[in-house]
N, C-alpha and C positions, 0 to 999 in steps of 0.2 A: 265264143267262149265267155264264159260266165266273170266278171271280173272279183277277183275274192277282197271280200269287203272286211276281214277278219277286226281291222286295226281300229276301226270307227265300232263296229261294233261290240267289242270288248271297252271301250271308252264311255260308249255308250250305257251298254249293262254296271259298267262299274259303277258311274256317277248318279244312275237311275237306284242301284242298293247302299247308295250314301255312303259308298267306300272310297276312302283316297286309294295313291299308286300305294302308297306305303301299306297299307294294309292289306291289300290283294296281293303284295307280293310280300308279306308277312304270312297269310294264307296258303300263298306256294312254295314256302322256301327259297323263292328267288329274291334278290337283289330289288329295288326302287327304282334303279336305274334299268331294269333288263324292262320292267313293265312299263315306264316312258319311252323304250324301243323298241315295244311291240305296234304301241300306239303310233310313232311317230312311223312305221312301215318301215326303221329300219333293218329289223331280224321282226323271224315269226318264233315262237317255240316251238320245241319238238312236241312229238306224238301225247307220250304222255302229260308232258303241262296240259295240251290242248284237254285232253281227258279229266284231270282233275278243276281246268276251268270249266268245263262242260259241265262239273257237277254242283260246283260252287251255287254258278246261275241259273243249276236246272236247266239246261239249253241242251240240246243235244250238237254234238259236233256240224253234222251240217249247216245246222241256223249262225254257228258260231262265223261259219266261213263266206256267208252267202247274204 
């Protein structure tokens, strides 16, 4: 089983499009705090965040998780 790497790489793609936490979760309508606990693997978001981050970065959902 594939181990899901979601949290490094959303950390990853954020700082590579020179965006802070604050601003990516300005982006989603979430909290600052909700995108410092995706990163640190302690919640993931649901389906749809997942979808509209997908779109942000141009990634599509699997690359996000993998």
């Amino acid at each position: 089983m594939k181990e899901i790497k979601f949290a490094e790489n959303l950390k990853n793609l954020r700082i590579t499009r020179g965006l802070t936490q604050k601003e990516l979760a300005k982006l989603l309508t979430v909290d600052q705090r909700t995108v410092s606990a995706w990163e640190k693997k302690i919640c993931e978001p649901d389906f749809n965040t997942l979808a509209k981050i997908s779109e942000i970065f141009n990634e599509n959902i699997d690359e996000l998780l993998t």
